[in-house]
MARBAMAR-364909 format. One record per residue (C-alpha): x, z, y; chain; residue in one letter; residue number from 0. Coordinates in pm, 1 decimal. Layout:
<recs>
x z y mol type seq
X Z Y A A NUM
...
</recs>
This chain:
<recs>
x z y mol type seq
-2085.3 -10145.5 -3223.5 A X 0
-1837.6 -10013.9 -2954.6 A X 1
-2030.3 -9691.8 -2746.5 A X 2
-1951.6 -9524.2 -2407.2 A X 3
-1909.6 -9096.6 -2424.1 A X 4
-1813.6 -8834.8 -2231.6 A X 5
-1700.9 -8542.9 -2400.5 A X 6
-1709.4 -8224.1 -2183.1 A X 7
-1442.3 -7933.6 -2323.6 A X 8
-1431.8 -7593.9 -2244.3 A X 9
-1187.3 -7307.4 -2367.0 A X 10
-986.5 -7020.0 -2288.0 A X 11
-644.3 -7171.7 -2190.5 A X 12
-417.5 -7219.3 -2448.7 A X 13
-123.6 -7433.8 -2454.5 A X 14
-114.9 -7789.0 -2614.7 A X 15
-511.8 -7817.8 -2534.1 A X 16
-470.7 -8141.2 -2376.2 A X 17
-222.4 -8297.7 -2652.4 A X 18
-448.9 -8145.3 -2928.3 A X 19
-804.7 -8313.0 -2762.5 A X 20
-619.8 -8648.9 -2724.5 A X 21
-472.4 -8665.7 -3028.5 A X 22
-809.5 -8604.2 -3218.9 A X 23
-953.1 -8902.6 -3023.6 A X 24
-681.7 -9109.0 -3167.8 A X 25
-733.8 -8987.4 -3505.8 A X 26
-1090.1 -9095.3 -3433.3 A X 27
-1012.7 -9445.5 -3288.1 A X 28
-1170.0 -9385.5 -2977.3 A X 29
-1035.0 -9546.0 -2675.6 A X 30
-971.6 -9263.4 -2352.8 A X 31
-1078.5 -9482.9 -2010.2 A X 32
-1074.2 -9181.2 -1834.4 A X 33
-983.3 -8831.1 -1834.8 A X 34
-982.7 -8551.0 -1634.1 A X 35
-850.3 -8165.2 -1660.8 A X 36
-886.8 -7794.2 -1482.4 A X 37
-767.0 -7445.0 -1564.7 A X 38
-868.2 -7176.7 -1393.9 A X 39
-598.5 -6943.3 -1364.7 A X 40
-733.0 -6643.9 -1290.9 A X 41
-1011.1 -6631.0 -1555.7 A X 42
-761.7 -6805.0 -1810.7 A X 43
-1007.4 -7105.1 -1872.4 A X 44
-923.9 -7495.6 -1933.5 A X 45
-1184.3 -7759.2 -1853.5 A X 46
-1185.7 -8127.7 -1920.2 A X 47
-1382.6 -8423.8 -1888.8 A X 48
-1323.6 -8735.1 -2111.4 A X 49
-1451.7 -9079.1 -2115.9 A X 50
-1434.1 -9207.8 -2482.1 A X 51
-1497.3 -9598.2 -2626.1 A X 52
-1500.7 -9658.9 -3028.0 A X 53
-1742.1 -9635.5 -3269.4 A X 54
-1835.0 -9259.7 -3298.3 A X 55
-1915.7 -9011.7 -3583.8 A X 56
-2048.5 -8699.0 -3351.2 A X 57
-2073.3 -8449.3 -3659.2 A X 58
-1652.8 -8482.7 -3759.9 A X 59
-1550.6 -8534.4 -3420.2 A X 60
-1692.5 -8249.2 -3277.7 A X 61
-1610.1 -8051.0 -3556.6 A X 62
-1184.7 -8132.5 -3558.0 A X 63
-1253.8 -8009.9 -3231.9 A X 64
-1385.4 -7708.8 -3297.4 A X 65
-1151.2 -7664.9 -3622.4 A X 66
-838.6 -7714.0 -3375.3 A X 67
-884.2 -7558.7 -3019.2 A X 68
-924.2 -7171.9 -2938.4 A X 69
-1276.9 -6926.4 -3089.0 A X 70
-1515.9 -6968.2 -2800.1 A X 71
-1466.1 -7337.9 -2705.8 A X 72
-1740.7 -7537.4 -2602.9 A X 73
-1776.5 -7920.6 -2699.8 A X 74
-2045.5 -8169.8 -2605.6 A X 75
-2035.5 -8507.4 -2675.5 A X 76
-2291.1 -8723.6 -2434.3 A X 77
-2398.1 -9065.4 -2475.9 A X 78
-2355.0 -9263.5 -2120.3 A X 79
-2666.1 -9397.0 -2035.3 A X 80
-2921.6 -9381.6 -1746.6 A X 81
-3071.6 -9044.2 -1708.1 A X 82
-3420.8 -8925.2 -1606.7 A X 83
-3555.7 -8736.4 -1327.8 A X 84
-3861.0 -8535.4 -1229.7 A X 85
-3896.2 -8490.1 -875.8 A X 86
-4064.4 -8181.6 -691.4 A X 87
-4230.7 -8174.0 -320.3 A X 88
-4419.4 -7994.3 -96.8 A X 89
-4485.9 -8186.9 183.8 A X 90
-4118.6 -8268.2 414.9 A X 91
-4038.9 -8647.3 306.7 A X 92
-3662.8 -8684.4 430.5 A X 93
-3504.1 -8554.6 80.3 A X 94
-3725.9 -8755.1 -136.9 A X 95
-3683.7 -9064.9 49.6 A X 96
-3327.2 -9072.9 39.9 A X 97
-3355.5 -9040.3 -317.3 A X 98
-3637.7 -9300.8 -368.5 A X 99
-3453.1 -9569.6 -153.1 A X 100
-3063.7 -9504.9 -280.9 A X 101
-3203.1 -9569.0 -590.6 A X 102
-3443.0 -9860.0 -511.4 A X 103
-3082.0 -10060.4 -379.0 A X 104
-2892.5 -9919.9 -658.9 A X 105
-2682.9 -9607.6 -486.4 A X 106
-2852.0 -9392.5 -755.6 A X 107
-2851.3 -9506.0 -1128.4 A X 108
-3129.4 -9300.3 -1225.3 A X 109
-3475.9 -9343.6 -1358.5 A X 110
-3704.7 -9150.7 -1139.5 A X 111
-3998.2 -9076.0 -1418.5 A X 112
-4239.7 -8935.4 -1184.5 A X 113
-4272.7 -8713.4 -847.9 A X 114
-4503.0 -8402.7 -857.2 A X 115
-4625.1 -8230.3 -555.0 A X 116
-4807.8 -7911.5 -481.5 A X 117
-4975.5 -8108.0 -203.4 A X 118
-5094.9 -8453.0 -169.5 A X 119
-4904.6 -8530.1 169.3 A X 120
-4628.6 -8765.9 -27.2 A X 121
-4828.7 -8960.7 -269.8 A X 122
-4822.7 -9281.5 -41.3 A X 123
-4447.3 -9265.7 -35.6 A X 124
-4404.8 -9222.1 -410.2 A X 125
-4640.0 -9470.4 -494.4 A X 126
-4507.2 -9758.4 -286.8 A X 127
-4200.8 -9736.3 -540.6 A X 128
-4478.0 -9787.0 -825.6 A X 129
-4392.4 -9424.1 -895.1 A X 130
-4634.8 -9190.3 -1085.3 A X 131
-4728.8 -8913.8 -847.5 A X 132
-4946.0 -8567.5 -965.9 A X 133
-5067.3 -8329.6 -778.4 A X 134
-5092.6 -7996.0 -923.6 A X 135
-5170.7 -7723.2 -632.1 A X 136
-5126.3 -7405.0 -642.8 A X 137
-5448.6 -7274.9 -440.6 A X 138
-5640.9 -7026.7 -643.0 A X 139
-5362.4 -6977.4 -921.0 A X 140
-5101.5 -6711.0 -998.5 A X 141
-4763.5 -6816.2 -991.3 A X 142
-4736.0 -6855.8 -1369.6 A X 143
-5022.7 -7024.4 -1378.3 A X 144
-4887.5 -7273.6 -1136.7 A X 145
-4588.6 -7298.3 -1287.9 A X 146
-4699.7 -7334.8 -1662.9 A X 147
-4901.1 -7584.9 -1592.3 A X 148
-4591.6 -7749.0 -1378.4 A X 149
-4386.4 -7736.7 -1682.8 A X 150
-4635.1 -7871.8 -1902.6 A X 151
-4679.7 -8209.9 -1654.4 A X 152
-4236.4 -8248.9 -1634.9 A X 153
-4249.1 -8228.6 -2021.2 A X 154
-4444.0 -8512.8 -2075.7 A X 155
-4172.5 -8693.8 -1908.7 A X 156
-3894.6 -8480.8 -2121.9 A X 157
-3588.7 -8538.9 -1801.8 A X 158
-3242.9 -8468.9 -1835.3 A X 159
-3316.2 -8304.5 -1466.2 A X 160
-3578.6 -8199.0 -1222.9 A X 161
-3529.0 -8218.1 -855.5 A X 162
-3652.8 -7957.2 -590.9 A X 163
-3665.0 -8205.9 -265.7 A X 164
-3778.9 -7945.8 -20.6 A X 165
-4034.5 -7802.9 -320.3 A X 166
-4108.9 -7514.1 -90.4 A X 167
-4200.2 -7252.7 -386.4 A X 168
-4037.3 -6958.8 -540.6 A X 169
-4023.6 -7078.2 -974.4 A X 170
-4086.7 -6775.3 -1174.5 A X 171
-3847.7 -6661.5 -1432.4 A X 172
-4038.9 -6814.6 -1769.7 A X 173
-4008.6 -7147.8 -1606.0 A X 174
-3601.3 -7126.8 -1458.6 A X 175
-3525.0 -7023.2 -1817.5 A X 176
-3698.5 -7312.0 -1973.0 A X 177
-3482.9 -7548.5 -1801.1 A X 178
-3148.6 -7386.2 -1786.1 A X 179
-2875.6 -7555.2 -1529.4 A X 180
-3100.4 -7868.3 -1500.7 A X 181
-3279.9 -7739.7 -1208.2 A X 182
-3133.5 -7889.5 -867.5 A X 183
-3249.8 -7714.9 -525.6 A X 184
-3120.1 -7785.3 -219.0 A X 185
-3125.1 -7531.1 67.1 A X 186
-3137.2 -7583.0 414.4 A X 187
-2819.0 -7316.9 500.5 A X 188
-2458.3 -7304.8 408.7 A X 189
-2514.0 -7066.2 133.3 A X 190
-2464.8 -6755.6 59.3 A X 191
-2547.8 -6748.7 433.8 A X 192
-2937.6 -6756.3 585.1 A X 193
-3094.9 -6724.4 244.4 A X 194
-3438.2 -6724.1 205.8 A X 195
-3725.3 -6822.7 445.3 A X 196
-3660.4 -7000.4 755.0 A X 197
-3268.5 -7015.7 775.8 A X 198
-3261.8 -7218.5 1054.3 A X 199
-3411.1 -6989.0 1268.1 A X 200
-3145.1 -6706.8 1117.0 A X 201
-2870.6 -6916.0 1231.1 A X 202
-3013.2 -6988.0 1635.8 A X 203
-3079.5 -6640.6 1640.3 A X 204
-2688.1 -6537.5 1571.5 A X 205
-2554.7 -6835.6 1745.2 A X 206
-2389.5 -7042.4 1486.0 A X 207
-2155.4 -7326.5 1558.8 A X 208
-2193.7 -7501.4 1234.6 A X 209
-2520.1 -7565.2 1039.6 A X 210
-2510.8 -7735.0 672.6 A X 211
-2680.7 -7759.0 323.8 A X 212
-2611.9 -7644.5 5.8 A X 213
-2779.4 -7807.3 -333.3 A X 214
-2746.3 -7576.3 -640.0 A X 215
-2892.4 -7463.7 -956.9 A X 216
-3146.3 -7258.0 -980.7 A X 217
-3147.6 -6915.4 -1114.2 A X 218
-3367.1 -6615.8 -1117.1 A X 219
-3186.1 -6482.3 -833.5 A X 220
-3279.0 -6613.0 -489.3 A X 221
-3059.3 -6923.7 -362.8 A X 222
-2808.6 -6746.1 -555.7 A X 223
-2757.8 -7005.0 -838.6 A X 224
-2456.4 -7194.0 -875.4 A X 225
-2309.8 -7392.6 -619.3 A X 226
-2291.9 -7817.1 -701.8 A X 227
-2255.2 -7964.8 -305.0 A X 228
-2196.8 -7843.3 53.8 A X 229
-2171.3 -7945.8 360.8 A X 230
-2183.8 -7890.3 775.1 A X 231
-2254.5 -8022.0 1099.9 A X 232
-2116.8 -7869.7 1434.1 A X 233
-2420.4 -7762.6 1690.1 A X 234
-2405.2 -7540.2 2008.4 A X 235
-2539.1 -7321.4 2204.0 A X 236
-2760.5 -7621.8 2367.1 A X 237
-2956.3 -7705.5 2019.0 A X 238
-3307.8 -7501.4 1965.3 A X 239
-3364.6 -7386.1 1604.0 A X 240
-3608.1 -7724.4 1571.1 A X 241
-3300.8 -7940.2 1700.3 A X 242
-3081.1 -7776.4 1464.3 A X 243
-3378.1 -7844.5 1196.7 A X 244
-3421.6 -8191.9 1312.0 A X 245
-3011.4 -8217.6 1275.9 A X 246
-2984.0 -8050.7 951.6 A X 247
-3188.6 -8277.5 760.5 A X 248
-2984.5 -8564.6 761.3 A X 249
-2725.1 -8299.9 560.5 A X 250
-2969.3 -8211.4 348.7 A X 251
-3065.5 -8546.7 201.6 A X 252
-2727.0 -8617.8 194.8 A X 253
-2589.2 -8330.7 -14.6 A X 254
-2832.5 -8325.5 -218.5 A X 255
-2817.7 -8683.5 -324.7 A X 256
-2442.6 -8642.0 -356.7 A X 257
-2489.4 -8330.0 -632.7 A X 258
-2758.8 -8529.9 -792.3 A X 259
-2492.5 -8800.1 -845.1 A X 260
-2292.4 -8582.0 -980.6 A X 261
-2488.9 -8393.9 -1248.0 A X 262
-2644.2 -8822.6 -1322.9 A X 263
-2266.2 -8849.0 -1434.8 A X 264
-2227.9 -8512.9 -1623.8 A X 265
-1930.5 -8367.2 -1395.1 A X 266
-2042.1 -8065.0 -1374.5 A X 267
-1896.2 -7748.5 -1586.5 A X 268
-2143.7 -7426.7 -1511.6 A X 269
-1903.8 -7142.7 -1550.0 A X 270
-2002.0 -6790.4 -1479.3 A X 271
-2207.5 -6836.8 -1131.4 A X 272
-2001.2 -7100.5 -1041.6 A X 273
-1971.0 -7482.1 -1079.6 A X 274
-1635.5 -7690.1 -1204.9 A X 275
-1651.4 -8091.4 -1043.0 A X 276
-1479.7 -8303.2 -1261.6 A X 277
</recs>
């Protein structure tokens, strides 16, 4: 029976990569639909993204890929098929709505397993989509405590990601290593600028004349994880720090949904402390 894969490659640069990739597919039978390629010339460092068709044997595949391109290449071979989600809120409903209703009409493929909050507020919401909602606070915990017993409710579900849509809590290092790169946060500044608490109120205070988003992985380094989406809106000196609040969160649903997309499609390449979009 024919399948659908997408086989991510990562190497130094070498020359002949693209040939050599290709040509094992044909070996294989497999049928390219689509294909897609990056080096990085300063590091030295080839990328590429390939949509395969055939009937696959993972095991010999990946390993006359390994056997033919440069020590320190990276292969994975990923079945296409609907991914799942776990969802994190606080209590601010714009990010999580977007999500719930793109996918509801079918701008999302993506099965939203279940939406966990830290406070009750957006259990209504979620459950009008015949969504499981929990609610796991944090009052009278540590944050590992929290945060354990977080990760212990997303397992159940086992996702591919988890979403932070406006989760309004610093994760603790046990937890961002559990789930390396499939942590998505978006943050209400145009990163590396205004990081931290209340950026909106950073950027009225120094005058800005463009306000955005930025959705990212997490790391253990504050808003500092690597980059997936961006993008801005033009304000003035007439906009408060609540109307440039009120204005950015129509970019924040928005670029988040857009690096959600992405990462549902397995375009992204995490290199260093930076992202490559295929």
């Amino acid at each position: 029976m024919l399948e659908k894969k997408i086989l991510l490659t990562n190497c130094p640069d070498d020359k002949g990569l693209i040939a050599k990739i290709t040509n094992i597919c044909y070996k294989h039978q497999l049928n390219i639909i689509h294909n897609n390629e990056f080096v990085d010339f300063e590091t030295k460092h080839f990328f590429m993204r390939t949509e395969l068709e055939g009937i696959f044997n993972d095991e010999t595949l990946l390993a006359d890929l390994n056997f033919s391109l440069p020590v320190g290449t990276n292969n994975q071979l990923i079945s296409v098929k609907k991914k799942r989600i776990v969802i994190l809120v606080t209590k601010e409903a714009h990010c999580l709505g977007d999500i719930l209703m793109k996918n509801y009409y079918g701008g999302l493929d993506v099965e939203i397993a279940a939406v966990i909050g830290n406070h009750d507020t957006l259990r209504n919401l979620v459950e009008r989509f015949d969504i499981p909602f929990h609610c796991i606070s944090h009052e009278g915990l540590t944050r590992v405590e929290h945060d354990k017993l977080l990760a212990e409710k997303i397992d159940q579900y086992a996702p591919d990601y988890i979403v932070l849509a406006k989760y309004m809590r610093v994760l603790n290092p046990e937890f961002v290593a559990r789930y390396p790169n499939r942590v998505i946060n978006i943050h209400h500044s145009f990163l590396p600028a205004f990081i931290g608490a209340r950026p909106y109120h950073q950027a009225y205070e120094r005058g800005v004349k463009i306000i955005g988003a930025t959705a990212h992985f997490i790391n253990n380094e504050l808003d500092q994880g690597p980059i997936i989406m961006q993008n801005v809106i033009n304000v003035d000196h007439t906009y408060s720090a609540d109307a440039m609040m009120r204005a950015g969160r129509d970019v924040e649903k928005t670029v988040l949904t857009k690096a959600l997309d992405l990462a549902l499609q397995d375009r992204i390449f995490v290199y260093k402390n930076k992202t490559i979009i295929l």
